[in-house]
C-alpha positions in Angstrom: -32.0 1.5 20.1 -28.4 2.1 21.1 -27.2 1.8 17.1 -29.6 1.8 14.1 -28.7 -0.1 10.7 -27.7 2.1 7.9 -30.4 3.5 5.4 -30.6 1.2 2.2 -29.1 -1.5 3.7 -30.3 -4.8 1.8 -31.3 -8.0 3.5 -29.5 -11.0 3.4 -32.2 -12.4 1.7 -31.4 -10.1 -1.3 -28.1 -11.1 -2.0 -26.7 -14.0 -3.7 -23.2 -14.5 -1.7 -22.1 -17.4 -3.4 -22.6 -16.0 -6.7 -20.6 -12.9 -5.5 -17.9 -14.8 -4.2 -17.5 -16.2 -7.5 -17.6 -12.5 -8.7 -15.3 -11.3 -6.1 -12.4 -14.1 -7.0 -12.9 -13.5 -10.9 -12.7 -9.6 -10.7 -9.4 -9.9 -8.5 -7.8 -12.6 -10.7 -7.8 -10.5 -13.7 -5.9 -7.4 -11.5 -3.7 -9.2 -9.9 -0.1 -8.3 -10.7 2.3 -11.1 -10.3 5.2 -8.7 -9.6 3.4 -7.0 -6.7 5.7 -3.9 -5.4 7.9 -4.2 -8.1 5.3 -2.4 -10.3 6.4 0.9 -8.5 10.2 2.3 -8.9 11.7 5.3 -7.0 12.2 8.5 -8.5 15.9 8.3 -10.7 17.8 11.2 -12.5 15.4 14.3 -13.3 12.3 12.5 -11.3 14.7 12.2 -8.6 15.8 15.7 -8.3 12.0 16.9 -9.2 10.6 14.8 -5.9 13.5 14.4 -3.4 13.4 18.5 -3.6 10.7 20.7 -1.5 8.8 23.0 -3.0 7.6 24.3 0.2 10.3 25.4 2.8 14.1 26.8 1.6 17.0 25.3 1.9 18.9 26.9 4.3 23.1 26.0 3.9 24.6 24.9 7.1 27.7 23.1 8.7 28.3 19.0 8.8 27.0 18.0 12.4 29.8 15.7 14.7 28.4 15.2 17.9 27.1 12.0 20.4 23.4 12.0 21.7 21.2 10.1 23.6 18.5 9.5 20.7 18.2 10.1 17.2 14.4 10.2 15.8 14.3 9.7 12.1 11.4 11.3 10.9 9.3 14.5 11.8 5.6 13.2 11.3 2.9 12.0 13.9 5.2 9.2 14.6 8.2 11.7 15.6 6.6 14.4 16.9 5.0 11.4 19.4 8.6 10.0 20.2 9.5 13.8 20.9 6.5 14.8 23.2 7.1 11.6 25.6 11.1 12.0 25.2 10.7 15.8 26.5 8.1 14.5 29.3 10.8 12.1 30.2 13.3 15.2 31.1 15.4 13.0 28.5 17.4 16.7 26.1 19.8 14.6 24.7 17.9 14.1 21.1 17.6 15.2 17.5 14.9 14.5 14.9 16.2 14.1 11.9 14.1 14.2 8.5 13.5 15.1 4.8 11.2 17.5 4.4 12.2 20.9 5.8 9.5 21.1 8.8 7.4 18.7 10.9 4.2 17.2 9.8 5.3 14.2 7.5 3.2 13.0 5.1 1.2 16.7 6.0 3.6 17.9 5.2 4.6 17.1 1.7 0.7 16.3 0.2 -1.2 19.6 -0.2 -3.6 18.5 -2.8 -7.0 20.1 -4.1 -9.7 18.7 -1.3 -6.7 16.8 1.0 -8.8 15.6 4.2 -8.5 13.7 7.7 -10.0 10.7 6.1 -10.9 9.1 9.4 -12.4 10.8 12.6 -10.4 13.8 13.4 -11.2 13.9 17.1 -9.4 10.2 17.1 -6.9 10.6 14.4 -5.3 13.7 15.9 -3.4 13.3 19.1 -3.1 15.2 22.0 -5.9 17.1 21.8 -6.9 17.0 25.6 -3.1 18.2 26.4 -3.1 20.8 24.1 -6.7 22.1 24.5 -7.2 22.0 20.3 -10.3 21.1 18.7 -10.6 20.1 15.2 -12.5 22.2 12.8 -14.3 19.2 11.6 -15.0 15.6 11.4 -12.7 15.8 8.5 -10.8 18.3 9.1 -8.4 20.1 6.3 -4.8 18.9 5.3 -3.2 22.6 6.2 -5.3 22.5 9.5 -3.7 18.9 10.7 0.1 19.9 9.3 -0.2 23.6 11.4 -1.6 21.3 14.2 1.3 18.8 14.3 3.6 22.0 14.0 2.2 24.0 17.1 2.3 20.7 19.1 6.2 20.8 17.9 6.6 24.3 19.1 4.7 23.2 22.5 7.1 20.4 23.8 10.6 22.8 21.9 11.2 19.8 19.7 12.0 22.7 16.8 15.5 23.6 18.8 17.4 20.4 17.9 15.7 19.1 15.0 18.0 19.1 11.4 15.3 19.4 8.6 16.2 19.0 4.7 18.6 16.1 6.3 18.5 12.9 3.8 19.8 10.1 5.8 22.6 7.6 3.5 23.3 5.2 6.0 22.8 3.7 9.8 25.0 1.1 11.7 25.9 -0.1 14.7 29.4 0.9 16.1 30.8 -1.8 18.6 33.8 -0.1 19.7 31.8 3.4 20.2 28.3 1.1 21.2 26.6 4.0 19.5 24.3 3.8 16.2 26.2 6.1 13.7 24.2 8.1 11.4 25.3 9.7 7.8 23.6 11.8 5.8 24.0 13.1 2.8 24.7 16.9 4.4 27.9 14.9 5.9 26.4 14.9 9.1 28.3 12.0 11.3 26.0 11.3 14.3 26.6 9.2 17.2 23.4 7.9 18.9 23.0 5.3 21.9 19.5 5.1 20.5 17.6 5.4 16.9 13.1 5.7 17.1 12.9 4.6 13.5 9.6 7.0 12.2 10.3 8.3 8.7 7.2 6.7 7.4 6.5 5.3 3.8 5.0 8.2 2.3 8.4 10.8 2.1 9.2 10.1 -1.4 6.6 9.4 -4.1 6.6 6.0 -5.4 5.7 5.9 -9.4 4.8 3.4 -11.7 6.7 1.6 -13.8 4.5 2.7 -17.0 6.8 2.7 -19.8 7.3 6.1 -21.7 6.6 7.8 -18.4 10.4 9.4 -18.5 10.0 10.5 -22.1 6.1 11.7 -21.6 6.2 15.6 -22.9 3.7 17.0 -21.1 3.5 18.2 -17.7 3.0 15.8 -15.2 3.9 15.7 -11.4 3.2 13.3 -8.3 -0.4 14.0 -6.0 2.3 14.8 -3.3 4.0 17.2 -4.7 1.1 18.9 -6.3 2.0 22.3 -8.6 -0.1 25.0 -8.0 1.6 27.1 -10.1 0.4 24.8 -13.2 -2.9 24.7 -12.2 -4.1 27.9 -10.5 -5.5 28.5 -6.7 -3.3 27.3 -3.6 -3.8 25.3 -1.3 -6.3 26.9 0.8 -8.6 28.5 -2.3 -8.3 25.2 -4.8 -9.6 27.1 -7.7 -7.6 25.4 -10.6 -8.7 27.9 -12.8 -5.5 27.6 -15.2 -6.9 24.2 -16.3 -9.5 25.7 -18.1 -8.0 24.7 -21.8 -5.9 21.6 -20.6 -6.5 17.9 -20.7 -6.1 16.3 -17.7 -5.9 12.9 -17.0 -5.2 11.0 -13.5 -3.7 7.9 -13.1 -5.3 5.9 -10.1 -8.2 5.4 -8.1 -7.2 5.2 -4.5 -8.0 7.4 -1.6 -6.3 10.3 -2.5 -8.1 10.5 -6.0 -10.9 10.5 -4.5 -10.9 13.7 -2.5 -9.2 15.1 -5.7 -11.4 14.1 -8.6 -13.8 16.5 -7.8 -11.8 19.6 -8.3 -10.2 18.2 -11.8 -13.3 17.5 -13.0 -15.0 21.1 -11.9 -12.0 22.9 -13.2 -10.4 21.3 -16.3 -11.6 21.2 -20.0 -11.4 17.7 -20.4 -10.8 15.4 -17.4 -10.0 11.4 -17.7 -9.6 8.9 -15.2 -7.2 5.8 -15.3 -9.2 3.5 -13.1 -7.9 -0.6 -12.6 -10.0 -1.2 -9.6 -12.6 0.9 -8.1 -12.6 2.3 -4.6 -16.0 1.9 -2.5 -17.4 5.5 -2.1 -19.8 6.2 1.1 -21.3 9.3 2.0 -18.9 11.9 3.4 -21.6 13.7 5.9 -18.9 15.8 6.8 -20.0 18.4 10.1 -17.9 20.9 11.4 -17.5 20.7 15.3 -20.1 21.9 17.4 -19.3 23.6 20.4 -22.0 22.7 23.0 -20.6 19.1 22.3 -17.2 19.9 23.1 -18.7 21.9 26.4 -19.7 18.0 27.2 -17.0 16.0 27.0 -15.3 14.7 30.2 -11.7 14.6 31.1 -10.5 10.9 29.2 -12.9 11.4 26.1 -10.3 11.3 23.5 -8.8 7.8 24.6 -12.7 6.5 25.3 -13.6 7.8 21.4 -10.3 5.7 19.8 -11.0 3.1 21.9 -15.2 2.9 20.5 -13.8 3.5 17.0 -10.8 0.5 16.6 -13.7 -1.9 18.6 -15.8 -0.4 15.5 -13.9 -0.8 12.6 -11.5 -3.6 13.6 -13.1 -6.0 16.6 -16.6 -5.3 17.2 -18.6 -3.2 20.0 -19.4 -4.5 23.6 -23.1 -5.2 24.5 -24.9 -1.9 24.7 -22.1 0.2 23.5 -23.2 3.2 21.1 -21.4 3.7 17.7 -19.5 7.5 18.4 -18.3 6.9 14.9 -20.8 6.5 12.8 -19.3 6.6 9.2 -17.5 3.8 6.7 -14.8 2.5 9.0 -17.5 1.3 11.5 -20.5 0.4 9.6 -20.4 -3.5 9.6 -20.6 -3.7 13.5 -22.9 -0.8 13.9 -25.4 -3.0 11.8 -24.2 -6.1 13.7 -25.1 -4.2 17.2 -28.4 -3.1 16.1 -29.1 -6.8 15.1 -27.9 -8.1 17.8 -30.3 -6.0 20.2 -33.2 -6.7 17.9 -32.8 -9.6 19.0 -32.0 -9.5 22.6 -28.0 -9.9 22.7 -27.9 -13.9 21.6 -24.8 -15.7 22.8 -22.5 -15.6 19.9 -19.5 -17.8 19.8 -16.2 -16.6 17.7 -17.3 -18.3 14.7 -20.8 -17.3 14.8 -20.0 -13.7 15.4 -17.6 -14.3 12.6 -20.1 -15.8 10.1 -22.2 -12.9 11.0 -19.8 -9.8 10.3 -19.1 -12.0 6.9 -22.6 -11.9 5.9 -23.0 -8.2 7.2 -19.5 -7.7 4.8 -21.5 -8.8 2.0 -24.7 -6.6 2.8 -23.2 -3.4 3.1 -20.7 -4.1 0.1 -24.0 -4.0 -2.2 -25.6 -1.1 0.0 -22.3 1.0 -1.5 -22.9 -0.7 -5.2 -26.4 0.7 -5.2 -25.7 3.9 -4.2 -23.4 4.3 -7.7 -26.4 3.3 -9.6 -28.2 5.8 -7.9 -25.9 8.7 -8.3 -24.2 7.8 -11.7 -26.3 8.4 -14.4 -24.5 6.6 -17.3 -25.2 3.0 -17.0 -21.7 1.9 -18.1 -19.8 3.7 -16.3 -21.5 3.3 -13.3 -21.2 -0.7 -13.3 -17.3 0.2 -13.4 -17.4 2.3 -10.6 -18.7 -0.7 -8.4 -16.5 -2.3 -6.3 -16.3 -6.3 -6.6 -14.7 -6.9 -2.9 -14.9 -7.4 0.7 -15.2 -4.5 3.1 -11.3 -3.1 4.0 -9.7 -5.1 0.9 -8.9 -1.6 -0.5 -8.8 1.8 2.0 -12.7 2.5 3.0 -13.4 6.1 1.5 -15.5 8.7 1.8 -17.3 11.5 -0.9 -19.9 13.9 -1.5 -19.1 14.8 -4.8 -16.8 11.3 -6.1 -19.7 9.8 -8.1 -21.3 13.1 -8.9 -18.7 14.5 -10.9 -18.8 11.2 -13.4 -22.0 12.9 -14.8 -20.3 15.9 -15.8 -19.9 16.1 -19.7 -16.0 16.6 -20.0 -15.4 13.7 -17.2 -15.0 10.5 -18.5 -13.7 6.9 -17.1 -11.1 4.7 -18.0 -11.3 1.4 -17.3 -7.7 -0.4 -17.8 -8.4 -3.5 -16.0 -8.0 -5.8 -18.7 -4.6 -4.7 -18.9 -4.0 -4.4 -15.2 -3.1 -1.2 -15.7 -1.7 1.6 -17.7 0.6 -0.3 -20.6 2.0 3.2 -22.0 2.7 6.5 -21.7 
C-alpha cells in the first residue's frame, strides 16, 4: 500500500453523522461571539508601553532617516526576509526593511515561550533550505532554532546593512507630486519609496481580550509573546520554571500556542488552571529528529516536491499513487482517503463524490481524536470537555505528547467557561 489508514480510525459505520451535526451546530452556537474581533483591543497606556517594548534586543539611539529608495519592506519576518533574498538576487540595493522588533525573525522573533515549536513540517515550513545547505533539527524543530535560521539567511543575502530595527511605522501615503510612497515613523524617519512589500504580519503586537478588570488585575500577568523568564525561572532554551513552585497559575485560552505550553505550567507550578471556551483537537506529536542517511537521499528539487505533497495533503487531495511524505494531523483525512481509494482500485470519483467522501472521512477522524482523550484523560469530566465538537481545520490542527497527559496531574485542573463564552472577569 502506497498510504495506510491511521490506527484507531473508526468506521463510518460507527458514527452517527447526523446526530453529530446536530452536536456540532449546538456546541458552536453557544460560543459564538456576536462581536467577533471586537472581543480583542490593543495594548493602551501601561499595556501599551509593557508590549510595544522588546525585552530582547536594546535600543540603540540614532538619527531621523531623509532619504529616497527604490523599496521599502515593512516587516523583518519570513515574509521580509523572502522579499529581501529575491530583491538582492535581482541586483536591485536600493531597499530598507523596516520593522518593530529589534532583529529579523518576526513572529520568532518576539514568542519565546516554554515548549514553542515549528507546528507544521519543518523541512516545508522553512525556506531555503536547499540554497542555504541547512537542515532542521527536527520535524518540529525549536522556536530559537527557526528565529537563528531566519537570522543567518539575513546575514547570507546582507539584508542586515540597510535594515532600521526598533522602527514603529505612524503613517504611509502616496505622494503625487514626488510619485513616491512616503513613510513616517515614529523615530521621525521621513522615507521616500517608489515601492512598499507590505510584510509586517499580524502577530507584532499582542492582541488581548477585552475581559473586564484585566487593567486593574494585581497580580502578575504578561502576554504568551512576551513571555517573562525572569518571573518564572529557566530561559528559553532550559524551560525549567522552577520559580513557579509556590504560585498559582492560570492561563487564559486554548489555542495552539497553549498547547505546546500547558505542559511546562502544569510540571512546574503549584497550582495550574486552565481557561478553556472551546477545545483544540490534540493528535499525536511523533516528533523525530532528522536523520542523516535520509538527508544523504534527497535529490536536488526535494524541498519544493515535499510542499507541494503536503498543501495536496492537507488542502486538495493526493494524485493516484502518490505517497503521504507528511504523515501527521495536517494530512490525515486524504492519507485515509488514498488508502481507500486503492483498496478499492482508484474508482472514478467526480468533485462531489470525492467531496462527500473527505466529508465523511472529516467526521471519522474527528472521533478518532475524541477517543484518544478518553483514552489518555483519566477524569471522566474533564475529559468530555477536552473533546472537540467540530469539523477538521475549523480551529488550527495541533499536535502533543504530553497536552492531555498533564490534565491527570493533581494540581492541574480545567476550566470550562463556555457557557459564558468566555472569561466575564478579571
Amino acid at each position: 500500500m502506497i498510504n495506510t489508514k491511521s490506527p484507531g480510525l473508526p468506521s463510518a459505520e460507527e458514527i452517527d453523522i447526523p446526530a453529530l451535526k446536530e452536536k456540532y451546530r449546538q456546541e458552536r452556537d453557544r460560543r459564538i461571539r456576536k462581536e467577533g474581533q471586537e472581543q480583542y483591543v490593543r495594548p493602551v497606556d501601561d499595556f501599551a508601553a509593557a508590549y510595544e517594548a522588546d525585552p530582547y534586543t536594546p535600543v540603540i539611539p540614532r538619527k531621523a532617516v531623509c532619504e529616497e529608495i527604490d523599496i521599502a519592506v515593512l516587516g523583518g519576518g519570513w515574509s521580509g526576509i523572502a522579499a529581501g533574498v529575491h530583491i538582492r538576487k535581482s541586483g536591485l540595493t536600493s531597499f530598507r526593511h523596516i520593522d518593530h522588533a529589534g532583529d529579523f525573525g518576526g513572529v520568532w522573533y518576539w514568542n519565546r515561550y516554554p515548549g514553542l515549536q515549528c507546528d507544521n513540517d519543518a523541512y516545508c515550513y522553512l525556506p531555503l533550505l536547499e540554497e542555504t545547505g541547512f537542515m532542521p533539527s527536527k520535524k518540529f524543530t525549536d522556536g530559537h532554532e527557526i528565529r537563528e535560521y531566519a537570522q543567518s539567511i539575513a546575514k547570507k543575502y546582507e539584508l542586515y546593512e540597510n535594515a532600521l530595527f526598533h522602527t514603529m511605522v505612524e503613517s504611509l501615503r502616496w505622494d503625487e507630486e514626488l510619485k513616491r510612497w512616503r513613510i513616517a515613523t515614529r523615530q521621525g524617519d521621513d522615507i521616500r519609496a517608489r515601492f512598499v512589500i507590505m510584510a509586517n504580519g499580524l502577530l507584532n503586537i499582542p492582541k488581548l481580550p477585552g475581559i473586564p478588570g484585566i487593567h486593574g488585575f494585581k497580580g502578575h500577568m504578561f502576554h504568551t509573546a512576551r513571555w517573562d523568564y525572569d518571573y518564572t525561572g529557566g530561559c528559553e532554551k532550559r524551560p525549567v520554571l522552577d520559580k513557579l513552585a509556590d504560585k498559582r497559575v492560570a492561563l487564559v485560552g486554548t489555542g495552539a500556542t497553549a498547547i505546546q505550553l500547558v505542559p511546562y505550567l502544569g510540571k512546574y507550578a503549584k497550582q495550574f488552571y486552565v481557561l478553556q471556551r472551546t477545545p483544540s483537537c490534540v493528535d499525536s506529536r511523533r516528533n523525530s529528529e532528522t536523520d542523516p542517511e535520509w538527508v544523504k537521499t534527497l535529490k536536488p528539487g526535494w524541498q519544493a516536491q515535499r510542499r507541494d505533497n503536503f498543501h495536496r495533503g492537507a488542502n486538495e487531495r493526493f494524485l493516484r499513487g502518490e505517497k503521504d511524505l507528511i504523515c501527521d494531523i495536517w494530512t490525515e483525512v486524504n492519507r485515509n482517503l488514498s488508502a481507500e481509494q486503492e483498496e478499492q482500485g482508484w474508482p472514478e470519483l467526480t468533485a462531489q463524490e470525492f467531496a462527500a467522501r473527505f466529508e465523511e472521512m472529516d467526521f471519522r477522524v474527528m472521533e478518532r481524536l475524541r477517543r484518544r482523550v478518553d483514552a489518555i484523560v483519566e477524569d471522566k469530566e474533564t475529559a468530555e470537555l477536552l473533546k472537540p465538537w467540530y469539523r477538521y481545520q475549523c480551529k488550527r490542527p495541533t499536535s502533543n505528547d504530553e497536552y492531555y497527559q498533564t490534565f491527570n496531574r493533581r494540581n492541574v485542573k480545567l476550566i470550562d467557561v463556555s457557557q459564558t463564552q468566555g472569561v466575564q472577569r478579571m
